[in-house]
VOVEXKE-903985 format. One record per residue (C-alpha): x, y, z. Coordinates in pm, whole numbers, plus 50000, padded with zeros to 5 digits. Layout:
<atoms>
XYZ/...
</atoms>
This chain:
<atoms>
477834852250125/477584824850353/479834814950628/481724786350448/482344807450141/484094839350360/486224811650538/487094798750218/487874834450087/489784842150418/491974812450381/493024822450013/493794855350092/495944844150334/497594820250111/497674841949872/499764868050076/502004839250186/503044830449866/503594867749780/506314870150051/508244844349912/507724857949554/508924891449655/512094875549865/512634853549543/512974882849338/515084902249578/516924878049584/517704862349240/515804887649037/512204884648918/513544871048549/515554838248709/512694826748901/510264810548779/506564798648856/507664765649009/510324781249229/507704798749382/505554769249443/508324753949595/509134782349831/505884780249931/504454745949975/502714742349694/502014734249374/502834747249028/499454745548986/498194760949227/500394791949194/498734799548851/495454797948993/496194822949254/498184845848977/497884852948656/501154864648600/504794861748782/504384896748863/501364895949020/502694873249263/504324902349482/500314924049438/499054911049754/502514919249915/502104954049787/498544958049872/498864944050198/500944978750248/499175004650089/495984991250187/496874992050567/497335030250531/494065035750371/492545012650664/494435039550896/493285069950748/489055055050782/489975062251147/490905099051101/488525119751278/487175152151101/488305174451389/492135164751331/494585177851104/496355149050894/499885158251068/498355155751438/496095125851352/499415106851164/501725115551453/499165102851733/497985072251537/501345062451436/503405067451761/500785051051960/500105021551779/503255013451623/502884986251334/503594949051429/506654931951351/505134915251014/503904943750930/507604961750986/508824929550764/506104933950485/506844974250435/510674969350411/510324939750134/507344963349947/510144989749930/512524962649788/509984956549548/509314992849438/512784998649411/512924969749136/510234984348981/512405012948806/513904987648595/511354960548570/508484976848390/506134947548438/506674950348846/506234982848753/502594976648620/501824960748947/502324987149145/500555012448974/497334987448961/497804986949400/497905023149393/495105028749167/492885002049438/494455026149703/493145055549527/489785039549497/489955033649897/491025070749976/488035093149755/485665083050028/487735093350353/487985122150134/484275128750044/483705125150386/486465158050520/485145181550234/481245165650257/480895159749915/479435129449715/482555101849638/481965102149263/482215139149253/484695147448986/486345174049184/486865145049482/488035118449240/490695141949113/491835150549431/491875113249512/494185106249207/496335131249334/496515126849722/497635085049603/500085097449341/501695122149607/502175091349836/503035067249583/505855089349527/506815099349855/506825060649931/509405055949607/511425079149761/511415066850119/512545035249947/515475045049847/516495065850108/516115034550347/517555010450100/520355025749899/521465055850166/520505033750454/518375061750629/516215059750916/512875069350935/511085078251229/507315088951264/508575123551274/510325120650982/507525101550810/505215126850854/507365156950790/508205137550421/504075123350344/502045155350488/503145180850282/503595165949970/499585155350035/498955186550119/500295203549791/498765175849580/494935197849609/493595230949652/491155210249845/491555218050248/491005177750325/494205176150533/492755202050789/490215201251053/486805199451012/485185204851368/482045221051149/480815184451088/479495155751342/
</atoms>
């Protein structure tokens, strides 16, 4: 690809996650089904037009929101070295570099979001399609701690698994934070994602694996 055509690519993801934070503060606020296509163009700057050819769908307006999220984990996790246990490696990664302040924004308003997604099935849709791209991202970190081949049934499966276990751990952060206003340190992060990872597979990818360069 040459350099004009990654700029170009750059810039629309970037516009592309822009207009997904207004979509998803748009919904929060009046509900996804009383705004429409052109208040989200005019939220963000642009036109009606324009919107559609980013997004197929209203919905899909809040994806790169969502994905944004989930796929900043998975980015986390490619830095997990094989001789650390997913608990030690979470803890140190997470209370030395703590996440940025857009970052802190963009996680709270994705838990908005997946809380609407219990009653709005088509949000709904939406997030399952980010987790299953997550999923995709985690069966090679995977491959990698057990040293098998990505495509290996076995490591799919446990893929499938691992993202389901923090998809739902992650639906159930949200509504701790948002409807019993709990607070969640990186202690208690860890002590709610690790083991429910952990039981998701026989497979011993959440433990050390010094064996292997």
């Amino acid at each position: 690809m040459a350099s004009s055509d990654r700029r170009v690519t750059v810039v629309d993801h970037d516009r592309r996650l822009a207009v997904s934070r207004h979509a998803a503060a748009l919904f929060c606020q009046r509900g996804m089904a009383a705004t429409s296509g052109d208040d989200l163009a005019a939220a963000a700057g642009l036109s009606t037009r324009t919107i559609w050819r980013y997004f197929r769908s209203k919905e899909g307006a809040v994806e790169p929101l969502l994905a944004s999220c989930a796929l900043r984990f998975m980015t986390l996790l490619r830095r997990w070295p094989l001789e650390a246990s997913l608990e030690d490696f979470l803890t140190g990664e997470l209370t030395t570099h703590p996440a940025a302040a857009q970052a802190v924004a963009d996680d709270l308003q994705a838990m908005r979001i997946i809380r609407m997604t219990e009653d709005e099935p088509a949000l709904r849709a939406t997030w399952l399609m980010v987790c299953a791209t997550a999923e995709d991202a985690f069966a090679p970190i995977i491959a990698r701690r057990v040293n098998r081949p990505t495509t290996e049934v076995t490591v799919r499966m446990t893929a499938a698994a691992a993202t389901a276990a923090v998809r739902v751990v992650t639906e159930q952060i949200s509504v701790a934070v948002l409807a019993e206003a709990r607070r969640f340190g990186v202690d208690d992060v860890v002590a709610a994602l690790c083991p429910a990872v952990r039981a998701s597979s026989h497979e011993p990818f959440c433990d050390p694996a010094p064996y292997r360069a």
